[in-house]
C-alpha positions as CSV (number, residue, x, y, z in Angstrom):
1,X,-8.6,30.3,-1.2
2,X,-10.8,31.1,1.6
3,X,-12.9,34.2,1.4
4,X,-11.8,37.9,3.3
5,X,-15.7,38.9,2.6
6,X,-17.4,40.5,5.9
7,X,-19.5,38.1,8.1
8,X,-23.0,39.1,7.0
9,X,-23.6,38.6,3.4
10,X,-27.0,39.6,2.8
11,X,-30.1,40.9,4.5
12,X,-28.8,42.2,8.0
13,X,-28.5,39.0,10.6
14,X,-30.0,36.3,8.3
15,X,-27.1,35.2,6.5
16,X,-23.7,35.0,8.0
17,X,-20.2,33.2,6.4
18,X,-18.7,31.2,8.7
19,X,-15.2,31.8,7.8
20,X,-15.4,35.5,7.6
21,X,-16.5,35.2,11.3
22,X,-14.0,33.4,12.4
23,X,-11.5,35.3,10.6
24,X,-12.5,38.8,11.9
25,X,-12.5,37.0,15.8
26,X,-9.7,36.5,18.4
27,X,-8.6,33.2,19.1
28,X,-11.2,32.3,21.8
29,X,-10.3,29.6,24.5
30,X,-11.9,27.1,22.7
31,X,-10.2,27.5,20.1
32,X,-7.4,26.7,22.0
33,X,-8.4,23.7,23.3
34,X,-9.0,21.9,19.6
35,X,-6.0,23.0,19.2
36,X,-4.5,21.1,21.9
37,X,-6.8,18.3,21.0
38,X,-5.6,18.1,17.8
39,X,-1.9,18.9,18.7
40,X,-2.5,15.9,21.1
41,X,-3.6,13.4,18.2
42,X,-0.3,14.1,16.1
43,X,1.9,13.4,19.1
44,X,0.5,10.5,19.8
45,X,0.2,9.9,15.6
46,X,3.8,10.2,15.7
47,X,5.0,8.4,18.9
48,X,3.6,5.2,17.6
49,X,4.9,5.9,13.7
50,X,8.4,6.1,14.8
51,X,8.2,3.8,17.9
52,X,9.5,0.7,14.8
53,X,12.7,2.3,14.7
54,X,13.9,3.2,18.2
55,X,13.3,-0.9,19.4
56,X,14.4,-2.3,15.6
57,X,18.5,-2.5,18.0
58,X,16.5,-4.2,20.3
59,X,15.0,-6.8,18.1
60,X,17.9,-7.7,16.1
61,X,19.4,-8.3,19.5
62,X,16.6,-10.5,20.7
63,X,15.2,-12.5,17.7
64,X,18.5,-12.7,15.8
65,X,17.3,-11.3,12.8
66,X,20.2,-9.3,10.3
67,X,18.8,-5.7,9.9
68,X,17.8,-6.4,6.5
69,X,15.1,-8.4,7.7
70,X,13.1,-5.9,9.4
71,X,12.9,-3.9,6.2
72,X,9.2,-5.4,5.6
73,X,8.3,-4.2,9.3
74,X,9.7,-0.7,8.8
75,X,7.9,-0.3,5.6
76,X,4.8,-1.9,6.6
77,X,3.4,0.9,8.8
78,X,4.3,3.1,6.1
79,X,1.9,1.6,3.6
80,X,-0.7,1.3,6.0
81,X,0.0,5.2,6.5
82,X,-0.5,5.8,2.9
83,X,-3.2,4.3,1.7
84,X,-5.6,5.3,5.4
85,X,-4.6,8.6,4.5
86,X,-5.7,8.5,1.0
87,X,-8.9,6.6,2.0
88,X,-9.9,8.9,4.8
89,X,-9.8,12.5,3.0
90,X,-12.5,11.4,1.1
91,X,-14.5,9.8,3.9
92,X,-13.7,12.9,5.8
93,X,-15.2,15.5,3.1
94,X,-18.1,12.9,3.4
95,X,-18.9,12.0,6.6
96,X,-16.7,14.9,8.6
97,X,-13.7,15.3,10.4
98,X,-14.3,13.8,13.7
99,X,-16.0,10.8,13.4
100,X,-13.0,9.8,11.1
101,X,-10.5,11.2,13.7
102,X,-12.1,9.1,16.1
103,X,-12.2,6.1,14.6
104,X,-8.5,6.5,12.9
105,X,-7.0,7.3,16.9
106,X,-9.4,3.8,18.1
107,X,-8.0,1.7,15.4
108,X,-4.1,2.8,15.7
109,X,-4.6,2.5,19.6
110,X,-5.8,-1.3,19.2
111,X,-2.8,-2.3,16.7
112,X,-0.6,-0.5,18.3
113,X,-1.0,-2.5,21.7
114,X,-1.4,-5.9,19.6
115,X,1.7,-5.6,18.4
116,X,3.3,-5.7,21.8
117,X,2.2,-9.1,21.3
118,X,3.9,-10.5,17.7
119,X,6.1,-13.1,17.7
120,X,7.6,-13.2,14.1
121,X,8.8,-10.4,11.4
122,X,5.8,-11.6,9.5
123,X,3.1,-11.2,12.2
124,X,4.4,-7.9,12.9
125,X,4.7,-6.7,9.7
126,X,0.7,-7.0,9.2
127,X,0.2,-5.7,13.0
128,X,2.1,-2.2,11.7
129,X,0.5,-1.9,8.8
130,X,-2.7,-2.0,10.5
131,X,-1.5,0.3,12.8
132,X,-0.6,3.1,9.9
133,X,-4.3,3.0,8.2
134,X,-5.5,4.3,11.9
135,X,-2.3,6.5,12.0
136,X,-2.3,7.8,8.3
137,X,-6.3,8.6,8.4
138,X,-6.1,10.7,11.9
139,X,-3.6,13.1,10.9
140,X,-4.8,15.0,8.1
141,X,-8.5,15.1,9.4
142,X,-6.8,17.1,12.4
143,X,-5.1,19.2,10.4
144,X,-7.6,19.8,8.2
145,X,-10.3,20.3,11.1
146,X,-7.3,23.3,12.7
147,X,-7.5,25.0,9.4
148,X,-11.1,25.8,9.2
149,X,-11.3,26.8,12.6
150,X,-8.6,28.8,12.5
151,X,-8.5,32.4,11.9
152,X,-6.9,33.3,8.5
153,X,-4.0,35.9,9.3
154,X,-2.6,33.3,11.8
155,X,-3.7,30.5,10.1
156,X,0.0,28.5,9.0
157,X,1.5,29.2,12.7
158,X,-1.8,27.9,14.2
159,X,-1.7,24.6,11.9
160,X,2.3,24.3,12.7
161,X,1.6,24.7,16.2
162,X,-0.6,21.3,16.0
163,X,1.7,19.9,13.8
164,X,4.6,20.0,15.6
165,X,2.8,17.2,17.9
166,X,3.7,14.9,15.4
167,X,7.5,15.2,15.3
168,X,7.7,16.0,19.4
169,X,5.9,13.1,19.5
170,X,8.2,10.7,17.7
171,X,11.0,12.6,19.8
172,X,9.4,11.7,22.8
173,X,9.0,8.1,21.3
174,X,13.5,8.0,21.4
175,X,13.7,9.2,24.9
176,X,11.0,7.2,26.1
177,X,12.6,4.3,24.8
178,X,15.9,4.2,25.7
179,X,14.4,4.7,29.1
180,X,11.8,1.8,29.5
181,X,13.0,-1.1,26.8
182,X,16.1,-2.1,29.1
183,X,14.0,-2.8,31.9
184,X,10.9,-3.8,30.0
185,X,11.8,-5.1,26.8
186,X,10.6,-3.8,23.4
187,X,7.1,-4.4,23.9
188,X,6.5,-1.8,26.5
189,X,6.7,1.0,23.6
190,X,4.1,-0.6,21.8
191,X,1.8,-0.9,25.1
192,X,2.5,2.6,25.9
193,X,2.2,3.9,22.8
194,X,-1.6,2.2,22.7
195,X,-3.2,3.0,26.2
196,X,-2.4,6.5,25.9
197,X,-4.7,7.3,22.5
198,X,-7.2,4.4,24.5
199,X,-7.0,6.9,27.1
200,X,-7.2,10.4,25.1
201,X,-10.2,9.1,22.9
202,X,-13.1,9.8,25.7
203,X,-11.7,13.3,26.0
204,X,-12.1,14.2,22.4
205,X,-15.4,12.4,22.0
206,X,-16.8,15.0,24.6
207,X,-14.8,18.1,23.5
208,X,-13.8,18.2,19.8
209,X,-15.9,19.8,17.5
210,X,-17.1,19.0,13.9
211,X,-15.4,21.9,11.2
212,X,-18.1,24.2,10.7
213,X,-17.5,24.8,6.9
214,X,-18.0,21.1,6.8
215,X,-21.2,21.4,8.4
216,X,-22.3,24.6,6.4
217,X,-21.6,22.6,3.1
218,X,-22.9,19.6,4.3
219,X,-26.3,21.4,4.9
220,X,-26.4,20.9,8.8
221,X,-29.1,22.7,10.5
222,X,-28.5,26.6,11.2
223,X,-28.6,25.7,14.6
224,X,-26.1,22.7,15.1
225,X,-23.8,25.3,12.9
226,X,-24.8,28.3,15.0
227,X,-23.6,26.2,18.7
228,X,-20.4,25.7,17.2
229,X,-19.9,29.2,16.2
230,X,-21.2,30.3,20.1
231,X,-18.5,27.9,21.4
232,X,-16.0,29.3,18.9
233,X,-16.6,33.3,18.8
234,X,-18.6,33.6,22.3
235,X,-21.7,35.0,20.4
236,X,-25.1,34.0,20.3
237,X,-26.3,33.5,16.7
238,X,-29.8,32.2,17.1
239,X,-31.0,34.9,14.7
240,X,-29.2,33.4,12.2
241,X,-30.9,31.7,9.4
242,X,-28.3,30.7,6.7
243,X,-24.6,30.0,7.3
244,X,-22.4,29.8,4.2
245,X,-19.0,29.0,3.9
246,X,-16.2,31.0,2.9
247,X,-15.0,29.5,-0.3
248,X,-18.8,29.6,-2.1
249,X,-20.6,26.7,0.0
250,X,-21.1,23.9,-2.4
251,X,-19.1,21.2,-4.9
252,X,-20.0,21.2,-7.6
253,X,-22.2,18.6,-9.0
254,X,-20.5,16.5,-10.9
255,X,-17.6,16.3,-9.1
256,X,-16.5,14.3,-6.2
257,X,-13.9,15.7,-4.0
258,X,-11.2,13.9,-5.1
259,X,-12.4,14.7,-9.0
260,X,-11.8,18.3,-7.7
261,X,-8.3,17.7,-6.5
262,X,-6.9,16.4,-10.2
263,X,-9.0,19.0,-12.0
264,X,-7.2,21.6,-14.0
265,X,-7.1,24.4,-11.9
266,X,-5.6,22.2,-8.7
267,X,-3.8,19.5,-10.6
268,X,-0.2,21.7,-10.6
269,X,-0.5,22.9,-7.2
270,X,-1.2,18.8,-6.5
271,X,1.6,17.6,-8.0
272,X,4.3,19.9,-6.7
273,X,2.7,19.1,-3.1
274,X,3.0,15.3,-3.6
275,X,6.2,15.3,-5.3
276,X,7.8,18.1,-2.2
277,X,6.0,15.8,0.7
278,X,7.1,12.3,-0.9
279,X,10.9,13.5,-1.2
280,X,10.8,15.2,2.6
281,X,9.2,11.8,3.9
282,X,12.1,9.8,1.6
283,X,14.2,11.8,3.9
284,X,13.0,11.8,7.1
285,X,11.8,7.9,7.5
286,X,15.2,6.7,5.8
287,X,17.2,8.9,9.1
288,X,14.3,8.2,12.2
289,X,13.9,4.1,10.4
290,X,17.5,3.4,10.6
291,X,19.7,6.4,11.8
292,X,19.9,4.6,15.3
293,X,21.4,1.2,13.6
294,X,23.3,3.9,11.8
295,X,24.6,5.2,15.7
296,X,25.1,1.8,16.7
297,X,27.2,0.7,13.8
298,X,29.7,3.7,14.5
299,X,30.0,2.2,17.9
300,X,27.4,4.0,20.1
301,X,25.4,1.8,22.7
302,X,21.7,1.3,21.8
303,X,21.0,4.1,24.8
304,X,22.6,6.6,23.2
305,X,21.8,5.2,19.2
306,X,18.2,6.2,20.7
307,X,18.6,9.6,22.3
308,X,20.9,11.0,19.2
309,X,18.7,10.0,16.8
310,X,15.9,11.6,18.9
311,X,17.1,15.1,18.2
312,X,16.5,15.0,14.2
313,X,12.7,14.8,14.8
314,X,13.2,17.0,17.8
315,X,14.8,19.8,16.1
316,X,11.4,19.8,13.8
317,X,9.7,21.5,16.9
318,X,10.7,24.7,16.3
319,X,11.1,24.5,12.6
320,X,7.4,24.1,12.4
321,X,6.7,26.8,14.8
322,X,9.4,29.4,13.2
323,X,8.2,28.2,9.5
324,X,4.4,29.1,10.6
325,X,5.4,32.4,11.5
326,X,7.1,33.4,8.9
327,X,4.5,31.4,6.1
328,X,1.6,34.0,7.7
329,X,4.3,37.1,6.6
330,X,5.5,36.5,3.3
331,X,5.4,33.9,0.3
332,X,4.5,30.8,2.2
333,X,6.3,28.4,-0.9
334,X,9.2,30.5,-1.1
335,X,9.7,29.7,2.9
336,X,9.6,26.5,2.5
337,X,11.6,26.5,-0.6
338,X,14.4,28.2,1.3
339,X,14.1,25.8,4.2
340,X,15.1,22.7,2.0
341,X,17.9,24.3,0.9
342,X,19.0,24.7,4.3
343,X,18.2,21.6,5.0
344,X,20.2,19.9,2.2
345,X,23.2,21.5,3.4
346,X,22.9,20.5,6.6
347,X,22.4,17.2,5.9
348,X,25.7,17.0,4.0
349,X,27.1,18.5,7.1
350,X,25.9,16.0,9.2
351,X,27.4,13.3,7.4
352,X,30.8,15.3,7.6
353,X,30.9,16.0,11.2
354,X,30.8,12.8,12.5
355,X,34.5,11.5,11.3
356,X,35.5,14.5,13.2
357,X,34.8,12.2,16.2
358,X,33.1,15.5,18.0
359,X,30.1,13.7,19.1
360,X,28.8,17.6,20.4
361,X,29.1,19.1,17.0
362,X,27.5,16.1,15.7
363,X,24.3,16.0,18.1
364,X,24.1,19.9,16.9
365,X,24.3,19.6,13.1
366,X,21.4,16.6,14.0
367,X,19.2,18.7,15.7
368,X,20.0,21.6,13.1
369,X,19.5,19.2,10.4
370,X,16.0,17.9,11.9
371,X,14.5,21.4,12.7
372,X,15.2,22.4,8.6
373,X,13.5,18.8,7.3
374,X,10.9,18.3,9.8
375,X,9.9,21.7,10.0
376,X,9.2,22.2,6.2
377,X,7.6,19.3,6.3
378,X,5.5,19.7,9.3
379,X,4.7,23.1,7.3
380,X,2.9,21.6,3.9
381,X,-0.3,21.0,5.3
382,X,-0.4,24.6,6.2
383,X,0.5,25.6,3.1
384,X,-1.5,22.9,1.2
385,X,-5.0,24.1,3.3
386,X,-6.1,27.2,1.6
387,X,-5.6,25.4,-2.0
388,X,-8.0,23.4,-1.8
389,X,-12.1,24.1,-1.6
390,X,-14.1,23.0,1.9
391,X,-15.7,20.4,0.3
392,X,-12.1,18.7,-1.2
393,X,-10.2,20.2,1.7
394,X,-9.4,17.2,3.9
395,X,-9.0,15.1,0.4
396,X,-6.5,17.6,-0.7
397,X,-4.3,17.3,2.6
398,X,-4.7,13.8,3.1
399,X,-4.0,12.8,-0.6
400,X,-0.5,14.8,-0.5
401,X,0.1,13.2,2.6
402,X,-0.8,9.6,1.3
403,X,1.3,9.9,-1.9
404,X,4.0,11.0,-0.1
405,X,3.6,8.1,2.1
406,X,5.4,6.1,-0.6
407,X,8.3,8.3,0.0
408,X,8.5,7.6,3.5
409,X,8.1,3.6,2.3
410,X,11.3,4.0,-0.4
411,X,13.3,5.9,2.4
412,X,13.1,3.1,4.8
413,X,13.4,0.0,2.2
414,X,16.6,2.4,0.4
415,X,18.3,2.5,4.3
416,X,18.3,-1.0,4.7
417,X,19.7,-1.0,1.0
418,X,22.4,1.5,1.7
419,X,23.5,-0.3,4.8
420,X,23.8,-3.4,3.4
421,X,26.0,-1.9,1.0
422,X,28.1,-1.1,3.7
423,X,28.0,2.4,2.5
424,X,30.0,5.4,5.2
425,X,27.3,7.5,6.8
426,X,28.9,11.0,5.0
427,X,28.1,9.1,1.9
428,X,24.5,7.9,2.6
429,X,23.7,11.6,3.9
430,X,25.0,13.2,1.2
431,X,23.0,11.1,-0.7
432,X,19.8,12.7,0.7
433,X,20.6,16.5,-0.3
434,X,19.1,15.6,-3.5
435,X,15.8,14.8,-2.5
436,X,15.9,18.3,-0.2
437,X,16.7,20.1,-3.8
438,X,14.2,18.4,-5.3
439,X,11.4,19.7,-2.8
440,X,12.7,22.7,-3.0
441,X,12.3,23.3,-6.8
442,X,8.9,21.8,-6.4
443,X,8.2,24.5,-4.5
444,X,9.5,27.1,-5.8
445,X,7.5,26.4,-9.4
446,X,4.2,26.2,-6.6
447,X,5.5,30.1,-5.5
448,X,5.5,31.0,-9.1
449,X,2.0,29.9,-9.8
450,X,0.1,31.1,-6.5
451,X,2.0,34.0,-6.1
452,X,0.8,34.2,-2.4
């Protein structure tokens, strides 16, 4: 857990912790801005990981494919998603959060436009899993990076506030696309979705900052740490001659970051994150990977296929935000806990409403449905933060996200599975509850053992 202690540790205005600072200071305008930055990076993070499944109805229409076949392209990203993420934690808690969130948002902004360009399944398929290593490494870093700059009593709704750029983003990704692929074909998403990060990059270059409880236990000078802190709490801290960070400063020897994450004292709180995020993610990409083939089949057009589909991740918006609020007030795994419940009634509900023919009641039992699953799991880095040591932070975020990854890969191959069974859509939903009651037992074992 990150430390309450008062700024100034020792002899008076020598020694200062970092995180005690920042957690006795206002949110300064600055702090603000990295947290637009990093809200920014998820959006864009999740316009381009969802983009595959708004233009799938368009390319079984153009290359003549059955929708079986693009199971290998909806996955693809996916794995790629996985494994960056569990590649870059480490780098991260080696090298630092921003050069790895720069080079992550460069490499998904180069595959991203490439595959604009594929002319097979196959060619694509290797085009979007290049894309998700850039896409699964930038995530957690920004995450990660939010946490230790945030302050601690808001620190969950701050994190879920640049979170939520990550299912707004793949919501944006369904309206923009039932605007622009009839009149420019599928490959416009893809182009779109790689000149804005192309654009965005120069921006964060010049303004994002490195996480000072990185630099502290990294052993940065007191003065690279101390220009950081004047940026972030407006004070000038040249007197300073030792930072330390709030959760005792250094690893320990012998262990690697990752070494810390499976050690006995974090291995249960590990597990119950990766098992909560991979069956949220089994969720989420089976619904945003196929849900609009799902729309089509029932006899929408591909317009409208698009734009209700667009409302599960939408819905996640204020989940995240509401969840965050209430995660800084009272036990932030029983929250969450609660919220999968929710969620696997709703998704039953879903299912049910649609033979009702009420396509309004549907599109609201969608949206309802999206803000329970997307906001929970919007919520688990938030919750998953203050677990974990600085020096095994952005490993402990990005390896729940990575193992969850595989989720997200068995919900989209177990769609195309389910629809070529020709299963009904109530059935294939109701399906899905377990997962949601899984995560949410997870959990609640997590809330019995941090008791937080």
């Amino acid at each position: 857990m990150y430390s309450h202690a008062t700024a100034v540790a020792d002899s008076p205005h020598t020694t200062l912790n970092v995180q005690a600072l920042i957690d006795e200071s206002r949110m300064s305008p600055f702090q603000y801005a990295v947290l637009f930055l990093c809200f920014t990076v998820l959006a864009l993070d999740g316009f381009d990981t969802a983009a595959i499944g708004y233009v799938a109805p368009a390319l079984v229409a153009k290359w003549g494919v059955a929708r079986s076949a693009l199971a290998p392209v909806l996955s693809a990203a996916l794995f790629g998603l996985a494994f960056g993420a569990m590649a870059a934690g480490p780098g991260a808690d080696r090298f630092g959060r921003k050069p790895v969130i720069l080079v992550s948002t460069l490499g998904f902004a180069i595959f991203s436009a490439l595959t604009a360009y594929a002319g097979s399944i196959q060619t694509m398929a290797v085009l979007r899993f290049l894309t998700g290593l850039g896409l699964g490494a930038a995530m957690p870093n920004a995450v990660t990076l939010m946490a230790e700059l945030a302050p601690a009593r808001r620190r969950s709704f701050i994190v879920n506030s640049v979170y939520v750029g990550f299912p707004l983003g793949a919501a944006l990704g369904g309206f923009v696309a039932a605007g622009i692929i009839p009149k420019y074909g599928w490959e416009s998403v893809f182009l779109l979705g790689g000149a804005l990060p192309l654009l965005f990059l120069p921006v964060m270059a010049k303004l994002l900052p490195e996480s000072v409880a990185y630099m502290v236990v990294r052993q940065y000078p007191a003065s690279a740490v101390a220009a950081v802190l004047a940026r972030i709490c407006g004070k000038d801290l040249g007197h300073v001659t030792r930072f330390v960070a709030g959760d005792g400063g250094k690893a320990p020897a012998a262990k690697g970051s990752l070494a810390q994450v499976l050690s006995g004292r974090y291995l249960l709180p590990s597990v119950t994150l990766w098992t909560t995020y991979f069956m949220g993610l089994l969720i989420f990409y089976l619904l945003t990977s196929w849900m609009p083939l799902m729309m089509k089949d029932a006899g929408f057009s591909i317009e409208k296929a698009a734009l209700l589909s667009a409302l599960f991740p939408l819905g996640g918006g204020i989940g995240t935000l509401a969840g965050g609020l209430l995660m800084d007030r009272f036990n932030p795994s029983r929250v969450l806990a609660f919220t999968y419940l929710a969620a696997a009634v709703l998704l039953v509900a879903v299912g049910q409403s649609l033979s009702g023919g009420n396509v309004a009641a549907f599109a609201v039992l969608v949206f309802a449905a999206g803000t329970m699953v997307t906001g929970a799991q919007a919520s688990l880095p938030a919750l998953a933060a203050p677990l974990y040591p600085t020096q095994a932070r952005a490993t402990g975020i990005a390896w729940m996200l990575g193992v969850g990854r595989f989720g997200g890969i068995l919900g989209a191959m177990i769609g195309g599975v389910l629809l070529g069974m020709q299963l009904p859509f109530s059935v294939i939903l109701a399906l899905l509850a377990a997962p949601a009651l899984i995560a949410m037992t997870a959990l609640a074992i997590l809330a019995k053992r941090t008791r937080n």
